[in-house]
C-alpha positions as CSV (number, residue, x, y, z in Angstrom):
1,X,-13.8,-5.4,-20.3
2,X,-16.4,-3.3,-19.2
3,X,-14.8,0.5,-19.6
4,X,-16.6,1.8,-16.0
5,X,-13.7,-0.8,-14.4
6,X,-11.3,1.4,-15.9
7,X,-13.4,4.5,-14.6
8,X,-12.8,3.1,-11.3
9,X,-9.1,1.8,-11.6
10,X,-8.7,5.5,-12.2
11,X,-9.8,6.3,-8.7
12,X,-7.7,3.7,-7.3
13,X,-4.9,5.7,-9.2
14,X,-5.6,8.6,-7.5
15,X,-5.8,7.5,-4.0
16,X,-2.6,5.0,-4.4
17,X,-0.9,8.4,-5.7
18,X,-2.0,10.5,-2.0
19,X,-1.3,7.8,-0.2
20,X,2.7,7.1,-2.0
21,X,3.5,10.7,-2.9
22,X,4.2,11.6,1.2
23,X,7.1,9.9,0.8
24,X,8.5,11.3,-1.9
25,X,7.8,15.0,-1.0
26,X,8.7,14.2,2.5
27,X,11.6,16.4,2.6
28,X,10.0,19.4,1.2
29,X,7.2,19.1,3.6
30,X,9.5,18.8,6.7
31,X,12.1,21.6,5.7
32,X,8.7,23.7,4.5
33,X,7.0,22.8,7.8
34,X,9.7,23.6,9.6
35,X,10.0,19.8,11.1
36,X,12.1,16.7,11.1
37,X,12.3,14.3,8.9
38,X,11.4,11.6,11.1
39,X,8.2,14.1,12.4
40,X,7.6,13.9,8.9
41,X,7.2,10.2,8.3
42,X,4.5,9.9,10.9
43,X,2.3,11.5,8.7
44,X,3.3,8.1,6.5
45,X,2.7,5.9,9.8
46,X,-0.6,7.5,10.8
47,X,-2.1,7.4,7.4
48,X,-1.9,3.8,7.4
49,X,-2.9,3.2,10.7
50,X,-5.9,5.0,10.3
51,X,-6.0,3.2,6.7
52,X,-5.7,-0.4,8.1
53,X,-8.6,0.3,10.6
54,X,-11.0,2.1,8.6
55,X,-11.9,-0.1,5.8
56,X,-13.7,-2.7,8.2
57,X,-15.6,-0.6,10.2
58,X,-16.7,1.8,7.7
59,X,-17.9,-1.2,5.9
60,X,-19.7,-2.5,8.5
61,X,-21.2,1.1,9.3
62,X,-22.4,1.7,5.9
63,X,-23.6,-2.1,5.0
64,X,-27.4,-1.1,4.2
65,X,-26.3,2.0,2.1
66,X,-26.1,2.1,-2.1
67,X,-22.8,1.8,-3.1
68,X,-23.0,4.5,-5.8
69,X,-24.0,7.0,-3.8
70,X,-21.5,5.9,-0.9
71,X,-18.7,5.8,-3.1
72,X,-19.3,9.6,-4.3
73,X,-19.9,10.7,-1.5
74,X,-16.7,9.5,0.1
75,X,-14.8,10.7,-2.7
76,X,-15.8,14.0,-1.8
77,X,-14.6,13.9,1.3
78,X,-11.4,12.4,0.2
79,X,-11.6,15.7,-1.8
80,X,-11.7,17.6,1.1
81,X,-9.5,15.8,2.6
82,X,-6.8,16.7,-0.1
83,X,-7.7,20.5,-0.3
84,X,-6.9,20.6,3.4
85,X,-3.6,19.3,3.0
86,X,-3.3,21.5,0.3
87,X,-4.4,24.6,2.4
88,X,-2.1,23.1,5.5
89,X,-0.7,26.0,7.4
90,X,1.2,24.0,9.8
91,X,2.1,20.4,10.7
92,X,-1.0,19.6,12.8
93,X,-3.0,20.5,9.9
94,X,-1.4,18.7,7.7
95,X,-1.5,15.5,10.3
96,X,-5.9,15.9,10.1
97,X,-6.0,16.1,6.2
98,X,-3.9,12.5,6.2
99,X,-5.9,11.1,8.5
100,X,-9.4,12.5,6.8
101,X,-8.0,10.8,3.2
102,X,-6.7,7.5,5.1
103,X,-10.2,7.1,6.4
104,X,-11.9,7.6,2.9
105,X,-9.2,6.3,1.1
106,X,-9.7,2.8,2.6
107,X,-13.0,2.5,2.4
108,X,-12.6,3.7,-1.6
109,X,-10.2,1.0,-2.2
110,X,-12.5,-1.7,-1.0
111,X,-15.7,-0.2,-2.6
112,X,-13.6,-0.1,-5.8
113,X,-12.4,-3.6,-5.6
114,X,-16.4,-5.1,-4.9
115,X,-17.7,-2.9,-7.5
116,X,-15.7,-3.8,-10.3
117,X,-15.9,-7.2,-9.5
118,X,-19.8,-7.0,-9.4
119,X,-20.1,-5.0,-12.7
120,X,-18.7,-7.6,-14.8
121,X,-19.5,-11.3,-15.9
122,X,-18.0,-14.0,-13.1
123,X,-15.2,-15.0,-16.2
124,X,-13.9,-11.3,-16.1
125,X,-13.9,-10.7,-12.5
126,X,-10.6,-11.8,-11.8
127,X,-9.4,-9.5,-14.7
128,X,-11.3,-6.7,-13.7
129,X,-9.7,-6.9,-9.9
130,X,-6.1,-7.6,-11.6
131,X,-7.2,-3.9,-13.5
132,X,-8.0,-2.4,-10.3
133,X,-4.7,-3.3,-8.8
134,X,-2.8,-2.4,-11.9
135,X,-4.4,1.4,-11.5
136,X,-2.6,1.4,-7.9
137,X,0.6,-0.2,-8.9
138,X,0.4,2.7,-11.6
139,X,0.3,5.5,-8.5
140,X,4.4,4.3,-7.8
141,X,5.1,4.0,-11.7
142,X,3.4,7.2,-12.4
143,X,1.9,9.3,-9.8
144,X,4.6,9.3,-7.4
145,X,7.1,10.9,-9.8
146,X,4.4,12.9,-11.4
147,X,3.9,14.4,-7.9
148,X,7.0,15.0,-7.3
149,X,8.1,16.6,-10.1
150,X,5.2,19.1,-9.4
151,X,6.5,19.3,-5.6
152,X,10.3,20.2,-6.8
153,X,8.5,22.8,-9.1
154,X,5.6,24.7,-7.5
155,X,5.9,24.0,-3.8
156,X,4.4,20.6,-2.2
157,X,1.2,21.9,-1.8
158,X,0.3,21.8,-5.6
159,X,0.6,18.3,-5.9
160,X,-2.6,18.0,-3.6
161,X,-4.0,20.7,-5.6
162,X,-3.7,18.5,-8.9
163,X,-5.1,14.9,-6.7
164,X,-7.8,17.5,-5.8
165,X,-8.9,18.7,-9.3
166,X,-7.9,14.8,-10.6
167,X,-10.6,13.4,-7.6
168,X,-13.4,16.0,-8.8
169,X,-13.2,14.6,-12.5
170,X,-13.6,11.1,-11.3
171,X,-16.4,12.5,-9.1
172,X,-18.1,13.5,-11.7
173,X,-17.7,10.1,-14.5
174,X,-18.6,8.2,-11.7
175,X,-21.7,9.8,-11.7
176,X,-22.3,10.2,-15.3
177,X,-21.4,6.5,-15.7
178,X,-22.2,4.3,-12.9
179,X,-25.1,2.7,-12.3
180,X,-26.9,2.3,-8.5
181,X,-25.8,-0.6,-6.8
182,X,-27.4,-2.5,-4.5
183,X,-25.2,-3.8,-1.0
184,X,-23.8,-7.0,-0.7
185,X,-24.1,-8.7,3.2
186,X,-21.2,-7.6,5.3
187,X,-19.3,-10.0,7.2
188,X,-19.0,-8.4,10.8
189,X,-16.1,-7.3,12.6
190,X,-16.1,-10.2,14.9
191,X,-16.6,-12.7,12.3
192,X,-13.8,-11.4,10.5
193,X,-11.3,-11.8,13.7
194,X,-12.7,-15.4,14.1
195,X,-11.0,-16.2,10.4
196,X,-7.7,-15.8,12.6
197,X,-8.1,-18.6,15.1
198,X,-5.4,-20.9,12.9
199,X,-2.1,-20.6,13.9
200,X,-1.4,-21.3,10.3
201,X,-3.3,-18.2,9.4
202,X,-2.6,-16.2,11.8
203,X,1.3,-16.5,11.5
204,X,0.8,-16.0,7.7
205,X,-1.3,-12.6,8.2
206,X,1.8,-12.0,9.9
207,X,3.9,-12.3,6.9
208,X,3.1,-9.3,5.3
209,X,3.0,-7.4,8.8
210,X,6.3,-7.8,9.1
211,X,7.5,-7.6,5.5
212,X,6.3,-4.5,4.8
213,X,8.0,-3.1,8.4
214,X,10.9,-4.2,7.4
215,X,10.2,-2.2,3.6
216,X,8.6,1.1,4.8
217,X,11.5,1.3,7.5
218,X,13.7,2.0,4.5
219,X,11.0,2.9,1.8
220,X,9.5,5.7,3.5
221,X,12.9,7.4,4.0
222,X,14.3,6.4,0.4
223,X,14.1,10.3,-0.5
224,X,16.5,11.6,2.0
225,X,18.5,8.1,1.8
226,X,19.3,9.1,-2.0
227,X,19.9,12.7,-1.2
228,X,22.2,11.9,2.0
229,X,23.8,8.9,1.3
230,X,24.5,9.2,-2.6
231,X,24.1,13.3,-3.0
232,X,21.5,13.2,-5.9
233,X,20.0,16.1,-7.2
234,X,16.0,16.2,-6.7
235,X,15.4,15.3,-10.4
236,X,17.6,12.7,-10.5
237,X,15.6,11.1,-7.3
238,X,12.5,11.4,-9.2
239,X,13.7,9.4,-11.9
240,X,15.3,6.8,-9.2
241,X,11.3,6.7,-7.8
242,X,10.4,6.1,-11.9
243,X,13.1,3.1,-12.1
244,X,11.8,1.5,-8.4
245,X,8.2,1.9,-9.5
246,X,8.6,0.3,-12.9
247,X,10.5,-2.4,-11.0
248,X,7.6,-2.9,-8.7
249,X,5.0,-4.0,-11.4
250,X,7.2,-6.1,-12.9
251,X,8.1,-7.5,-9.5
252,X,4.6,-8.3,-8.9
253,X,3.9,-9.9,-12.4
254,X,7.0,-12.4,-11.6
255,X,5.7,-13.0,-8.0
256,X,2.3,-14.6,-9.9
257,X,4.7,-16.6,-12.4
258,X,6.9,-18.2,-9.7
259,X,3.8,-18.8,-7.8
260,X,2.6,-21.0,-10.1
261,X,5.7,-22.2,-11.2
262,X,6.9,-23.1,-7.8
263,X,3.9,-23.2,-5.8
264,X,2.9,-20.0,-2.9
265,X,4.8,-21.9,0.2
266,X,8.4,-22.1,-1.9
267,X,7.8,-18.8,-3.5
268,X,7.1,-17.2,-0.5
269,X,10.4,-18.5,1.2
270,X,12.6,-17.7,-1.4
271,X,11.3,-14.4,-2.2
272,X,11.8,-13.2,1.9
273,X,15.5,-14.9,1.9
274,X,16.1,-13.0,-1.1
275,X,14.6,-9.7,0.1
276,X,16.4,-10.1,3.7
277,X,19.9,-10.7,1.9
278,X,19.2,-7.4,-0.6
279,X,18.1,-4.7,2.3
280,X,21.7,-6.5,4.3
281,X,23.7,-5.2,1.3
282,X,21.9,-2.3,0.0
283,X,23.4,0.6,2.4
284,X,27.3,-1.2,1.2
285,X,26.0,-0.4,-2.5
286,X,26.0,3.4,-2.2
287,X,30.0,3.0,-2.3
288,X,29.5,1.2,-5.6
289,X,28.9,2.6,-8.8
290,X,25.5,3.9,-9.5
291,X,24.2,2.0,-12.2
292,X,25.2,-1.5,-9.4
293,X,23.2,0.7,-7.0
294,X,20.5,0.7,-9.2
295,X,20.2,-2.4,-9.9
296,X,20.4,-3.4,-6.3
297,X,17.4,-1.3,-5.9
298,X,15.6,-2.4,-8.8
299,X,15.4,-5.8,-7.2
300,X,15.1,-4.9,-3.8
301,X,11.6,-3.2,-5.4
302,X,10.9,-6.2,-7.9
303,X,11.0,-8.4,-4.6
304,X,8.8,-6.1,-2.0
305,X,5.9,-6.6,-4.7
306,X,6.4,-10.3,-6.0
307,X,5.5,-11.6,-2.1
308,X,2.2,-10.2,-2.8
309,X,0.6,-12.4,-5.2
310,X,2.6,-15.6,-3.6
311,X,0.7,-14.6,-0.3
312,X,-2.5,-14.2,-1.4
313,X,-2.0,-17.0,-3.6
314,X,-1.4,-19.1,-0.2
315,X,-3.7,-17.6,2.0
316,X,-6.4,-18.6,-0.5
317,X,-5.5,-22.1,-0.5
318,X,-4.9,-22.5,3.0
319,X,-8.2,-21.0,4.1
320,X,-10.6,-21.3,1.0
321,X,-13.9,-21.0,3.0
322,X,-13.0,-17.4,4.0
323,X,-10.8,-16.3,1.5
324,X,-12.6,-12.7,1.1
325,X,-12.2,-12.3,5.0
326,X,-8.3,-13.1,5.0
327,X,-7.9,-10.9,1.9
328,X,-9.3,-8.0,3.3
329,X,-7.7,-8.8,7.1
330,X,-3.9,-9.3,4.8
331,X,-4.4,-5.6,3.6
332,X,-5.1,-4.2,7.0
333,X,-2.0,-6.1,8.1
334,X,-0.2,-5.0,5.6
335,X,-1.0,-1.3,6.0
336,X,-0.1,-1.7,9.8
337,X,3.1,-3.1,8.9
338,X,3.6,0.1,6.7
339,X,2.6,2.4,9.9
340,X,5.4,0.7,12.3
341,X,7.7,0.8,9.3
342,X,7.2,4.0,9.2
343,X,7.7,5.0,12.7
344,X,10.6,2.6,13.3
345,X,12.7,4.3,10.2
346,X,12.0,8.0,12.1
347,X,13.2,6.8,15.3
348,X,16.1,5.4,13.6
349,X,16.6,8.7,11.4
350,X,16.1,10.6,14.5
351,X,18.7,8.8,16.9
352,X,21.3,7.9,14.4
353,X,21.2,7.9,10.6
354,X,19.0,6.8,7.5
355,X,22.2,4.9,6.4
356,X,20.9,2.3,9.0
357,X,17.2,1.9,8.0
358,X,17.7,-0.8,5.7
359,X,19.7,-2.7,8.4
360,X,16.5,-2.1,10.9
361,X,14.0,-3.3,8.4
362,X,16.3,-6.5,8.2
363,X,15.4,-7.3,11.3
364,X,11.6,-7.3,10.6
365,X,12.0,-9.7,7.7
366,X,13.6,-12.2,9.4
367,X,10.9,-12.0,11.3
368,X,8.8,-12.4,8.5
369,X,10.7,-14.9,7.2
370,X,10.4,-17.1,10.5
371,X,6.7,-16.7,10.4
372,X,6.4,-18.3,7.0
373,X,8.5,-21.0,8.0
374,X,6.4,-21.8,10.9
375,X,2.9,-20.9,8.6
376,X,4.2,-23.2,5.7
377,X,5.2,-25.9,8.1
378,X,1.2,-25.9,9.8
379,X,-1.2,-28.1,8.9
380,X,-4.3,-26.3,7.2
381,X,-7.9,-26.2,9.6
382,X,-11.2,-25.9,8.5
383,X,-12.1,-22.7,10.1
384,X,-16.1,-22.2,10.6
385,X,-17.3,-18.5,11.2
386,X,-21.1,-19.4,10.8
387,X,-21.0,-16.4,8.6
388,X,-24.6,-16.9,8.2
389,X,-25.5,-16.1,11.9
390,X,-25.5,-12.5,13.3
């Protein structure tokens, strides 16, 4: 494998890690802030939002421009994005730097994904994307409980310090080490939204929307969940993030085996029925004992990253002729889902209790889950987006 793929999984580490950690310093922020937790979690919701948007317009913005010299430059101002936060003197503040490293985060993501796959021979492209991915998963395994063990000690505002100084030294391999790239053709906007005249596609798009409502309604409140509804210490939730990120890889590893064991359509099915059934009982586990609550959580986290593969899996064979246009449409949907997710658990929060998030997000995965049936049940269309017109 080419070792510049691994240069740039490293970036993808670091932006996973700003865009994760929120949520797991959420409580320091709001009580340092001076704001509730539920004002807090926007700054989850707006990040994506912002996220979801960006990547296809920036794209489209910057099609003529060399990609080496775009990605630097919009790691630096994902650099200045993170000083900001780390500078944040009050909430509004705060709210900018989030959006400023949404907008650049995206469009790093993407850039990071094309570029490794470009780099390398066609037989190792599909490794060097699963790499990419495996630096992002790495952000909940590592960075997130990295972060917030820096949080608990210095204050919230050093963990953006250390994704600052951790975004200048990739800055600077980059540059050493990457090579000028010329652009690629971009597929415009409206193109992209054509992809989504099947009903079969569009309903699957809408799979992950509401799957990962459902998730971040819970997900982006677990801290405060742990801390209200079972009384753990700060440390001992920063190991809990450890367990649920470590869960998550291997959640996503057995999504790929049962979708090609069982197919994406079955896969997909079982693996929302199983989810839906898991966030139902998960608020009656923190009467158990803890270890049962564990491993209640440790599948509820295996599960919300083994749909993934299953869903690309079946968007690919359901639309083959524009399989890069759903894949990058299926993130933006997901990171919208995330945003309402988001929102939805701080209204809840805010009106009642976090003991009834996961019951909210239940809700949004039935949805899910009837979407799929509907998807699976379709009959796949040719969809033509004369991608070679303007």
């Amino acid at each position: 494998m080419n070792m510049r793929v691994y240069i740039l999984a490293a970036a993808a580490f670091i932006v996973g890690t700003v865009e994760f950690i929120i949520g797991g310093i959420l409580k320091l922020v709001a009580d340092d802030l001076d704001v509730s937790i539920g004002a807090a979690g926007q700054l989850i919701s707006v990040f994506s939002l912002f996220f979801a948007f960006s990547a296809p317009v920036l794209l489209n913005i910057t099609a003529k421009m060399e990609r080496k010299r775009l990605y630097i430059w919009t790691m630096f101002v994902f650099l200045l994005g993170n000083i900001l936060a780390a500078m944040s003197a009050d909430y509004t503040m705060l709210m900018i730097a989030r959006i400023l490293t949404a907008i650049t985060g995206s469009l790093l993501i993407v850039l990071t994904i094309t570029i490794a796959s470009g780099i390398v021979a066609p037989a190792y492209q599909g490794r060097a994307i699963g790499t990419v991915f495996m630096g992002i998963s790495a952000s909940l395994v590592l960075g997130v409980p990295f972060g917030m063990v820096i949080g608990n000690a210095f204050g919230w505002r050093t963990t953006f310090i250390v994704m600052s100084v951790l975004t200048v030294v990739a800055i600077i391999c980059i540059y050493k080490l990457l090579d000028p790239i010329e652009p690629k053709p971009v597929v415009p906007i409206r193109k992209q939204i054509q992809a989504l005249r099947s009903s079969k596609i569009l309903s699957a798009q809408f799979i992950t929307f509401f799957m990962l409502t459902g998730h971040l309604t819970l997900y982006a409140y677990l801290t405060p969940f742990l801390q209200d509804a079972l009384g753990l210490a700060p440390s001992i939730v920063t190991a809990v993030y450890f367990i649920f990120g470590t869960a998550a890889v291997i959640g996503g590893g057995l999504g790929g085996w049962l979708s090609d064991k069982w197919g994406p359509q079955r896969s997909i099915l079982t693996i929302i029925s199983l989810f839906a059934i898991v966030l139902t009982i998960f608020p009656l586990a923190t009467k158990l004992p803890l270890y049962v609550f564990l491993i209640i959580l440790v599948i509820w986290s295996a599960l919300s990253w083994a749909i993934a593969p299953a869903q690309q899996t079946y968007l690919i064979e359901s639309a083959p002729e524009t399989a890069d246009i759903q894949m990058g449409l299926n993130t933006s949907a997901s990171h919208f889902g995330i945003a309402l997710g988001s929102l939805i658990g701080g209204i809840v929060i805010e009106k009642s209790s976090v003991l009834y998030n996961a019951w909210a997000g239940v809700v949004f995965i039935l949805l899910a889950l009837t979407c799929a049936i509907f998807s699976v049940t379709r009959r796949s269309e040719i969809i033509e987006t004369n991608l070679t017109k303007s």
